[in-house]
mmCIF file of the N, C-alpha and C atoms, coordinates in Angstrom:
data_MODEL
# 
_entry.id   MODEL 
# 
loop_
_atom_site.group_PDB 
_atom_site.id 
_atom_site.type_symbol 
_atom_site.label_atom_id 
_atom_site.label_alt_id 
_atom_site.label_comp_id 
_atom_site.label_asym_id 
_atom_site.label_entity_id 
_atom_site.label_seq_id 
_atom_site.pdbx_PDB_ins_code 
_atom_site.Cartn_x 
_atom_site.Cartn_y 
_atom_site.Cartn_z 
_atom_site.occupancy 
_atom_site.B_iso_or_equiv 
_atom_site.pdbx_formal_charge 
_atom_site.auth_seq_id 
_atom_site.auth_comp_id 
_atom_site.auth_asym_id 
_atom_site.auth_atom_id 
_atom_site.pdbx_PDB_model_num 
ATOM 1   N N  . UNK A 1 1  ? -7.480  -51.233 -127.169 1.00 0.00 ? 1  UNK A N  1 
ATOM 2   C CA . UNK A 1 1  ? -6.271  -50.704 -126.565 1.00 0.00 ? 1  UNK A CA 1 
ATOM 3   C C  . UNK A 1 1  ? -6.279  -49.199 -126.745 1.00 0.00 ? 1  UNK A C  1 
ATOM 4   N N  . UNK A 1 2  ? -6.004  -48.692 -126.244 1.00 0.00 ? 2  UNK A N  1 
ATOM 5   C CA . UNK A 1 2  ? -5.678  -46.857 -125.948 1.00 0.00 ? 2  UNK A CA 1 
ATOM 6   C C  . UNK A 1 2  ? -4.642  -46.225 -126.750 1.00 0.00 ? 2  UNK A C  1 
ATOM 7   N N  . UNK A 1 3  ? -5.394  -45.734 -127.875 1.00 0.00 ? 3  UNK A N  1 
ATOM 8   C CA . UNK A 1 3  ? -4.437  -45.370 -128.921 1.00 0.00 ? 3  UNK A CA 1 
ATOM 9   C C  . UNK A 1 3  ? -3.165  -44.318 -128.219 1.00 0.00 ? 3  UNK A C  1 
ATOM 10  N N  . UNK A 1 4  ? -3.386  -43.838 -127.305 1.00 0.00 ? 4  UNK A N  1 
ATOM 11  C CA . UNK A 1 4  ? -1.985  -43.368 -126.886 1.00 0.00 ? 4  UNK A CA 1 
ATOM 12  C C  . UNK A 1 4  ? -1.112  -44.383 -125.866 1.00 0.00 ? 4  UNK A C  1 
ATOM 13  N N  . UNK A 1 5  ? -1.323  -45.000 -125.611 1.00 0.00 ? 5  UNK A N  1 
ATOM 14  C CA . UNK A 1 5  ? -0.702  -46.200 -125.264 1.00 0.00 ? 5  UNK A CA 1 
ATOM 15  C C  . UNK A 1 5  ? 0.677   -46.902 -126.413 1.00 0.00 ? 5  UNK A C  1 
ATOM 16  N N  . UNK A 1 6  ? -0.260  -47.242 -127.380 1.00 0.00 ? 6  UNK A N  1 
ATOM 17  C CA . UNK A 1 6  ? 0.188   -47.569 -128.558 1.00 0.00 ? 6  UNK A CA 1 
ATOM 18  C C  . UNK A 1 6  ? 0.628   -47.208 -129.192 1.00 0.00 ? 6  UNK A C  1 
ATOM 19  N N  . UNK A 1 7  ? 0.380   -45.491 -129.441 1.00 0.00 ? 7  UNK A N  1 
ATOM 20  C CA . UNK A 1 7  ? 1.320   -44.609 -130.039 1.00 0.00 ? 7  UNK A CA 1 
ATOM 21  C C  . UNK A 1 7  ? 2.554   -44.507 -129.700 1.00 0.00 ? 7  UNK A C  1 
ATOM 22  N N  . UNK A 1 8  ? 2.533   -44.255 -128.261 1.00 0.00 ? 8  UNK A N  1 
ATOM 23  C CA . UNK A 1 8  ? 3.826   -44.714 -127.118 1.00 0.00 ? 8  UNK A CA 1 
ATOM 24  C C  . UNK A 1 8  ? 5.101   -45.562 -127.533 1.00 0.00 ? 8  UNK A C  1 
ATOM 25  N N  . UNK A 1 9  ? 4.391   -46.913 -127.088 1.00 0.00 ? 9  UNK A N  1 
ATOM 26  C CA . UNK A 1 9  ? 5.286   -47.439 -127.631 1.00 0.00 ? 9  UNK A CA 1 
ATOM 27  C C  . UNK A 1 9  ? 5.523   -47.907 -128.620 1.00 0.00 ? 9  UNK A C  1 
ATOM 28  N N  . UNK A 1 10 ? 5.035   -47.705 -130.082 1.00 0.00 ? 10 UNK A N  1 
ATOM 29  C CA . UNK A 1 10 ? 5.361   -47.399 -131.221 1.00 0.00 ? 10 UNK A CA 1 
ATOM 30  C C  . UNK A 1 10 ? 6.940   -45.973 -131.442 1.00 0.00 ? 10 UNK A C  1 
ATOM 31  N N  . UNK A 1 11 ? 6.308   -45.527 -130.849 1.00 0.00 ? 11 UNK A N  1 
ATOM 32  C CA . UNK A 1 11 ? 7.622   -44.236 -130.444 1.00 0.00 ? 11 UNK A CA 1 
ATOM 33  C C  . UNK A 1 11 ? 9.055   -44.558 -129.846 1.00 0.00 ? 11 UNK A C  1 
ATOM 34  N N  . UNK A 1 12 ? 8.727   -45.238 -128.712 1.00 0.00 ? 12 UNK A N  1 
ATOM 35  C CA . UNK A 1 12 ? 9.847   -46.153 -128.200 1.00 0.00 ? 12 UNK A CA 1 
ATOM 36  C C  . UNK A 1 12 ? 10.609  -47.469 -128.902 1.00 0.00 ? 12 UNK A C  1 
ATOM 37  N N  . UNK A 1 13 ? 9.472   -48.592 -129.460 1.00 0.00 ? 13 UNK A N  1 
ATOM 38  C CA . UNK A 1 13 ? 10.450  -49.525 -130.131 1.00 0.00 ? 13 UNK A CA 1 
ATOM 39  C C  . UNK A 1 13 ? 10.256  -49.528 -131.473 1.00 0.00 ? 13 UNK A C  1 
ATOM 40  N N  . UNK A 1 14 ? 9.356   -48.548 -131.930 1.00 0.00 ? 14 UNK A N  1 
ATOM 41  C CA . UNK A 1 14 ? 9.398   -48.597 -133.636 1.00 0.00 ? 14 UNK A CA 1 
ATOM 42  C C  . UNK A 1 14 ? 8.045   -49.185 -133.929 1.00 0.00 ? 14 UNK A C  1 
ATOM 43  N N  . UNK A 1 15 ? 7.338   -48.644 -135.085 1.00 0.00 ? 15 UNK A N  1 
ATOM 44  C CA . UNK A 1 15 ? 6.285   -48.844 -135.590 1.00 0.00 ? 15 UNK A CA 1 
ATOM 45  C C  . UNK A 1 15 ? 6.021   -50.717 -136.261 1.00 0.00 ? 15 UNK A C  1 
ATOM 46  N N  . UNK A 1 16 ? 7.096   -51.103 -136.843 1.00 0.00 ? 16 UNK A N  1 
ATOM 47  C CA . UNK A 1 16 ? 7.277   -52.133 -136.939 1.00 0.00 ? 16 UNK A CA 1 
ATOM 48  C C  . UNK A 1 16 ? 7.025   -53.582 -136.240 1.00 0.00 ? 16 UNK A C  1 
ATOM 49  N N  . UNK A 1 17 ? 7.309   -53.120 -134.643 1.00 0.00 ? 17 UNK A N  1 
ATOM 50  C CA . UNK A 1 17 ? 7.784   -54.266 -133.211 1.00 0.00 ? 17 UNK A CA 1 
ATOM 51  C C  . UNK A 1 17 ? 6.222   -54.175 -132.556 1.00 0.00 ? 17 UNK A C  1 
ATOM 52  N N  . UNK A 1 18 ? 5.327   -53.378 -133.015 1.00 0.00 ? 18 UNK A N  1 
ATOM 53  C CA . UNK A 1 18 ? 3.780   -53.139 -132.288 1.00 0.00 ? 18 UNK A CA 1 
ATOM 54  C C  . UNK A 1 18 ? 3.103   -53.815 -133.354 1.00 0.00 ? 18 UNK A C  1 
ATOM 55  N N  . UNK A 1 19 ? 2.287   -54.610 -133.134 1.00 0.00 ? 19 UNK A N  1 
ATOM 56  C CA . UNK A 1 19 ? 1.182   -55.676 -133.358 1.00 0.00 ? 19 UNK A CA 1 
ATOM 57  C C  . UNK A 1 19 ? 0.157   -54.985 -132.599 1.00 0.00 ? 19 UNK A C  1 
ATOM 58  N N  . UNK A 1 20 ? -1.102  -54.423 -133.452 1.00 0.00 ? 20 UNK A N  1 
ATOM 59  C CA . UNK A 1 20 ? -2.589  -54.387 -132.650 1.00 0.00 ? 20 UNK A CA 1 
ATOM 60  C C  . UNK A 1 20 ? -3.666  -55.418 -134.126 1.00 0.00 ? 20 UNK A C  1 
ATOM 61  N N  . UNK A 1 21 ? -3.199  -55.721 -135.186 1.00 0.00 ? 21 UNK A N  1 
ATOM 62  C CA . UNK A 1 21 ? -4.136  -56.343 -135.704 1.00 0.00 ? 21 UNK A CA 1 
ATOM 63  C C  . UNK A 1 21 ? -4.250  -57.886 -135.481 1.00 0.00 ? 21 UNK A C  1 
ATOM 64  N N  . UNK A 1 22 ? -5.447  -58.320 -134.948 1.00 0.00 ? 22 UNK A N  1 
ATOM 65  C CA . UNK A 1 22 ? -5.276  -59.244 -134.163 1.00 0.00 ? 22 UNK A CA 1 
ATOM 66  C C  . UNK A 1 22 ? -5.060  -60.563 -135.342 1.00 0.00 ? 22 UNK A C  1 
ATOM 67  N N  . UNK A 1 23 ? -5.232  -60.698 -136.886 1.00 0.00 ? 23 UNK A N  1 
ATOM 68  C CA . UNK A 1 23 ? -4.823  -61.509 -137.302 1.00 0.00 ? 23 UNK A CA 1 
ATOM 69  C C  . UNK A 1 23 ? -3.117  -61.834 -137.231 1.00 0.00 ? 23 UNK A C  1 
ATOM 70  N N  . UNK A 1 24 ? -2.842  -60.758 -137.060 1.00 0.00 ? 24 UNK A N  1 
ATOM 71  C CA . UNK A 1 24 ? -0.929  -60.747 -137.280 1.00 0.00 ? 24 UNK A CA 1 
ATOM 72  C C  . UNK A 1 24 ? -0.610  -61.353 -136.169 1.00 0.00 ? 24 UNK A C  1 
ATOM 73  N N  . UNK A 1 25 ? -1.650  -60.789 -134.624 1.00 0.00 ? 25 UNK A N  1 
ATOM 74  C CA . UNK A 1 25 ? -0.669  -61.475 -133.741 1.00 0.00 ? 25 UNK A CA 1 
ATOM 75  C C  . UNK A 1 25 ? -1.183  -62.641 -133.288 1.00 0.00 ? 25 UNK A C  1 
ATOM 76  N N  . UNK A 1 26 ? -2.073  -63.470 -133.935 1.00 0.00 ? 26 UNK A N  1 
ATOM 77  C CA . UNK A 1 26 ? -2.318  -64.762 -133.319 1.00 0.00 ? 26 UNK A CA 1 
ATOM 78  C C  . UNK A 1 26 ? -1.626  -65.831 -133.099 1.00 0.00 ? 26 UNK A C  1 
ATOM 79  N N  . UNK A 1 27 ? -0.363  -65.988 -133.931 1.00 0.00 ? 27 UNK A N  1 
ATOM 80  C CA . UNK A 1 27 ? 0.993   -66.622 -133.542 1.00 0.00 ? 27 UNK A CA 1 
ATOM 81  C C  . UNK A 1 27 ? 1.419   -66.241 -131.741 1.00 0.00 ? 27 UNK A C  1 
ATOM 82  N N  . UNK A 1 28 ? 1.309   -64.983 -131.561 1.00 0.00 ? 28 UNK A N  1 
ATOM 83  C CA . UNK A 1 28 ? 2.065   -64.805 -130.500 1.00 0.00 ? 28 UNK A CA 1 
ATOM 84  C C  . UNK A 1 28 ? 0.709   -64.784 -129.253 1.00 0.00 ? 28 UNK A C  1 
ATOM 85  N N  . UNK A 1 29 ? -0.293  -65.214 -129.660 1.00 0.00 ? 29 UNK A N  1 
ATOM 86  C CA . UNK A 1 29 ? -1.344  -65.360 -128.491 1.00 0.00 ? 29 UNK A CA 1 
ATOM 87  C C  . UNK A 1 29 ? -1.666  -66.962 -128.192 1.00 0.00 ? 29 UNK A C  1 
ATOM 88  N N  . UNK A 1 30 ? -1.401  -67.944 -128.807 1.00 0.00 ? 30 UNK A N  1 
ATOM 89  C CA . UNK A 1 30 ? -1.337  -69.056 -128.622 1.00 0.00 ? 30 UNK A CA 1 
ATOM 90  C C  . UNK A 1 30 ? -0.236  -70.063 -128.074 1.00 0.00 ? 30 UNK A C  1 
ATOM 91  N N  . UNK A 1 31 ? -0.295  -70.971 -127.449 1.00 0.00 ? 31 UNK A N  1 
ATOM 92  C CA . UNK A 1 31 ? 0.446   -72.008 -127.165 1.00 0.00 ? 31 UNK A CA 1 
ATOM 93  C C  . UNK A 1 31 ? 0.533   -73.330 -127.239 1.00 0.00 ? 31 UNK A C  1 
ATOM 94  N N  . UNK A 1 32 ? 0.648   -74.274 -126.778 1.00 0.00 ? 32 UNK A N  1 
ATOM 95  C CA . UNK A 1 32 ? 0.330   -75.891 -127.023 1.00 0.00 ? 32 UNK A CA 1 
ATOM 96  C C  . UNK A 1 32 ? -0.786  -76.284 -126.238 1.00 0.00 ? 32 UNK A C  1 
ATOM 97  N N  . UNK A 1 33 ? -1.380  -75.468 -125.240 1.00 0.00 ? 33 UNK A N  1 
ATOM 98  C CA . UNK A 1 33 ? -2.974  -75.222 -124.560 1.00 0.00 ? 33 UNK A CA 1 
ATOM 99  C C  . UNK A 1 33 ? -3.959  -75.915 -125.491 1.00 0.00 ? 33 UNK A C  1 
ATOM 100 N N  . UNK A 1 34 ? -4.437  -77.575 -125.279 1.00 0.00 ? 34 UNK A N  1 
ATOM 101 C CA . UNK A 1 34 ? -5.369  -77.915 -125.818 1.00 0.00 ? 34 UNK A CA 1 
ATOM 102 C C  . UNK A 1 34 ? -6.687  -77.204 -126.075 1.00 0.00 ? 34 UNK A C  1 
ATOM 103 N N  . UNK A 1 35 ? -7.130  -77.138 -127.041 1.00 0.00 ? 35 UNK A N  1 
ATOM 104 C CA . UNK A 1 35 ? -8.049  -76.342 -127.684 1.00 0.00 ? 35 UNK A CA 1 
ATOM 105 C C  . UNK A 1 35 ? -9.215  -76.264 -126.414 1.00 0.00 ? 35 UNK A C  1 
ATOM 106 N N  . UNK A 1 36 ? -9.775  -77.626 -125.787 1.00 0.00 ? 36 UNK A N  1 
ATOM 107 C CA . UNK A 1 36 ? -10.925 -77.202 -125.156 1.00 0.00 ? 36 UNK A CA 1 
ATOM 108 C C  . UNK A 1 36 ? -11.032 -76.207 -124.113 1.00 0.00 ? 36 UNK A C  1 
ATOM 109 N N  . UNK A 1 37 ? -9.534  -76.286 -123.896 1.00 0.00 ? 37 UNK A N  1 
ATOM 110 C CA . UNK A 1 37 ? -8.547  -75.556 -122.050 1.00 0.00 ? 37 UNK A CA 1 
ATOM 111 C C  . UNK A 1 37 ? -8.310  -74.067 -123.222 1.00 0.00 ? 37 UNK A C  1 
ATOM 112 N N  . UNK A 1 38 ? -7.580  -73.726 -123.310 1.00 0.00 ? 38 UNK A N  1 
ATOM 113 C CA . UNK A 1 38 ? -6.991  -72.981 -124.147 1.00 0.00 ? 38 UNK A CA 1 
ATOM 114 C C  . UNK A 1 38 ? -7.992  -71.513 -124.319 1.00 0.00 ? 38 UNK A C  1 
ATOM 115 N N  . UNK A 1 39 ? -7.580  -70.046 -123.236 1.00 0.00 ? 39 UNK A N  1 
ATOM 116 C CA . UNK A 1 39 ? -8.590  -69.630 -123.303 1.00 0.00 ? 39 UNK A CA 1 
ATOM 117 C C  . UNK A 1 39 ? -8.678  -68.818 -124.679 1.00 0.00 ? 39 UNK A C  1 
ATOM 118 N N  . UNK A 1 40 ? -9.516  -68.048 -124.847 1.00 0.00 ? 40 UNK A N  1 
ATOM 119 C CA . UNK A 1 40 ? -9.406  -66.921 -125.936 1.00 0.00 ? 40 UNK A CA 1 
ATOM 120 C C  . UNK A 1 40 ? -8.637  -65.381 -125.896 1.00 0.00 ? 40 UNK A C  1 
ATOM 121 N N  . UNK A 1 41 ? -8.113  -64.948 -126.421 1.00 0.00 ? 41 UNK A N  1 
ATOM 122 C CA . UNK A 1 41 ? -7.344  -63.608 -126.241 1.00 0.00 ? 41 UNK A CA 1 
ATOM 123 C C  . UNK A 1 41 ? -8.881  -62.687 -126.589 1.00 0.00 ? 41 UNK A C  1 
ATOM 124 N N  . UNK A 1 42 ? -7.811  -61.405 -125.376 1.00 0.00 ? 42 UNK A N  1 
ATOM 125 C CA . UNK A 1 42 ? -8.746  -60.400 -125.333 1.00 0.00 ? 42 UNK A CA 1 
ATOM 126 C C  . UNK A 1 42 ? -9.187  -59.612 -126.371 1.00 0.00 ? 42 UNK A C  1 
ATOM 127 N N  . UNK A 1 43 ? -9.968  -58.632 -127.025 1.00 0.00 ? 43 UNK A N  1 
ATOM 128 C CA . UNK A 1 43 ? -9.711  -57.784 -128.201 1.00 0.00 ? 43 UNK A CA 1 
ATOM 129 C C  . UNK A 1 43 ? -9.073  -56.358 -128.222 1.00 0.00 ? 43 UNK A C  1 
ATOM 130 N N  . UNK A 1 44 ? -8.801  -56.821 -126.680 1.00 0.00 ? 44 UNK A N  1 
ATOM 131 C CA . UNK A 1 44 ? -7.903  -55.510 -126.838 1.00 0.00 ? 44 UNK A CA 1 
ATOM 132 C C  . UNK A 1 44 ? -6.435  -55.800 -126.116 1.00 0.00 ? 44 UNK A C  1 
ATOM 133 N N  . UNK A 1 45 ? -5.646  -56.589 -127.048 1.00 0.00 ? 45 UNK A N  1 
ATOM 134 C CA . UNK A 1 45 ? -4.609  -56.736 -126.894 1.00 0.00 ? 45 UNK A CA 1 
ATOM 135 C C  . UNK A 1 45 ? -3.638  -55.765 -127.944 1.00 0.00 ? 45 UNK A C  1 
ATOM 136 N N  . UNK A 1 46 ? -2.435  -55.904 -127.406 1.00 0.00 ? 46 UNK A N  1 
ATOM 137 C CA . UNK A 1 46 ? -1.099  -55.366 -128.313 1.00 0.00 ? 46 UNK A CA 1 
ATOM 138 C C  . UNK A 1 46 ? -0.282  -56.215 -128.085 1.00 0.00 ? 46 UNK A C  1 
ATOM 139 N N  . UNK A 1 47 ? 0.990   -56.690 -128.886 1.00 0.00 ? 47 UNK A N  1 
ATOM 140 C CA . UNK A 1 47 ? 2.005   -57.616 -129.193 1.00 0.00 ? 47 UNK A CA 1 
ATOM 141 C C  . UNK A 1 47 ? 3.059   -56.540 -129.270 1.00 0.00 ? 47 UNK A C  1 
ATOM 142 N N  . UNK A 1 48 ? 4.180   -56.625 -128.448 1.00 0.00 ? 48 UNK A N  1 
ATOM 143 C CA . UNK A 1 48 ? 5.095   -55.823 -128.915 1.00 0.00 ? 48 UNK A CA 1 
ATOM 144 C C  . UNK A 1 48 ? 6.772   -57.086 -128.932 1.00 0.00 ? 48 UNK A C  1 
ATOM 145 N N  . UNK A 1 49 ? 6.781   -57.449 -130.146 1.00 0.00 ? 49 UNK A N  1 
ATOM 146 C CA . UNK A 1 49 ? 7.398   -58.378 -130.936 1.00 0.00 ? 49 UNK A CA 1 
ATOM 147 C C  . UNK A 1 49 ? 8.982   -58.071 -130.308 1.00 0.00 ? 49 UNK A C  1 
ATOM 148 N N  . UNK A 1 50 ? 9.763   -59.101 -129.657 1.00 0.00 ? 50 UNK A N  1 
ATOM 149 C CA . UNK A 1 50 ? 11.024  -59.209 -129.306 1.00 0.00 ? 50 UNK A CA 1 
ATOM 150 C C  . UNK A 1 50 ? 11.785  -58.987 -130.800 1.00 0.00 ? 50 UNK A C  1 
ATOM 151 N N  . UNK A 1 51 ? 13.206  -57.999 -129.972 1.00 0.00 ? 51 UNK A N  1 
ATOM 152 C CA . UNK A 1 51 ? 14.147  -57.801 -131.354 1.00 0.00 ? 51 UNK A CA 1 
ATOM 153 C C  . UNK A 1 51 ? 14.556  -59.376 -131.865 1.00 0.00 ? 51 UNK A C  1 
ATOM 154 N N  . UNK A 1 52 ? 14.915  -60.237 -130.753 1.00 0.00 ? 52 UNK A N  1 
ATOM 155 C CA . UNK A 1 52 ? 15.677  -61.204 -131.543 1.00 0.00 ? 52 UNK A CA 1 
ATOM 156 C C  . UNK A 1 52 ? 15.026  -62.654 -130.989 1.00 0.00 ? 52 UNK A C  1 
ATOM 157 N N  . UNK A 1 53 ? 14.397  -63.283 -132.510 1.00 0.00 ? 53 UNK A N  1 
ATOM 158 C CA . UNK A 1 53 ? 13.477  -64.799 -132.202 1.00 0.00 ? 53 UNK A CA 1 
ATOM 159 C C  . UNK A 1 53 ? 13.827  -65.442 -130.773 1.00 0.00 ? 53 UNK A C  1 
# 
Protein backbone atom coordinates (compact mmCIF):
# COMPACT_ATOMS: atom_id res chain seq x y z
CA UNK A 1 0.00 0.00 0.00
CA UNK A 2 1.35 3.65 -0.65
CA UNK A 3 2.61 4.98 2.39
CA UNK A 4 1.01 8.29 1.59
CA UNK A 5 -2.16 6.87 1.08
CA UNK A 6 -2.02 5.57 4.52
CA UNK A 7 -0.57 8.36 6.05
CA UNK A 8 -3.74 10.09 4.72
CA UNK A 9 -6.00 8.46 6.15
CA UNK A 10 -4.40 7.87 9.31
CA UNK A 11 -4.68 11.82 9.39
CA UNK A 12 -8.31 11.76 8.70
CA UNK A 13 -9.66 8.89 11.02
CA UNK A 14 -6.82 8.48 13.47
CA UNK A 15 -3.84 6.33 13.70
CA UNK A 16 -5.69 3.82 15.69
CA UNK A 17 -8.89 2.98 12.91
CA UNK A 18 -5.85 2.05 10.06
CA UNK A 19 -4.87 -1.61 10.01
CA UNK A 20 -1.82 -2.33 7.45
CA UNK A 21 -0.37 -5.32 9.56
CA UNK A 22 -1.81 -8.06 7.97
CA UNK A 23 -1.91 -10.30 11.15
CA UNK A 24 -4.29 -7.67 12.93
CA UNK A 25 -6.47 -7.49 10.04
CA UNK A 26 -7.24 -11.02 9.22
CA UNK A 27 -10.49 -10.93 11.19
CA UNK A 28 -11.67 -8.30 8.87
CA UNK A 29 -10.46 -10.14 5.54
CA UNK A 30 -12.38 -13.26 6.04
CA UNK A 31 -15.88 -14.56 5.93
CA UNK A 32 -17.94 -17.85 6.14
CA UNK A 33 -16.35 -18.53 2.34
CA UNK A 34 -15.51 -22.24 2.56
CA UNK A 35 -11.91 -22.64 2.74
CA UNK A 36 -11.47 -24.36 -0.76
CA UNK A 37 -13.70 -21.20 -2.49
CA UNK A 38 -12.48 -18.62 -0.18
CA UNK A 39 -9.94 -16.47 -2.02
CA UNK A 40 -6.71 -15.10 -0.40
CA UNK A 41 -6.27 -11.32 0.52
CA UNK A 42 -3.97 -9.18 -1.27
CA UNK A 43 -0.58 -8.00 0.50
CA UNK A 44 -1.28 -4.92 -0.05
CA UNK A 45 -4.25 -4.27 1.70
CA UNK A 46 -5.38 -1.59 4.48
CA UNK A 47 -8.39 -2.05 6.97
CA UNK A 48 -9.76 1.09 8.03
CA UNK A 49 -11.84 -0.25 11.16
CA UNK A 50 -15.61 1.20 11.57
CA UNK A 51 -16.15 3.61 14.71
CA UNK A 52 -18.97 1.50 15.95
CA UNK A 53 -19.03 -2.77 15.84
Amino acid sequence: MQNELVMNLKEIVGEDWVLTDLALMESYLTDVTALPVRPKPASDVVVVKPANP
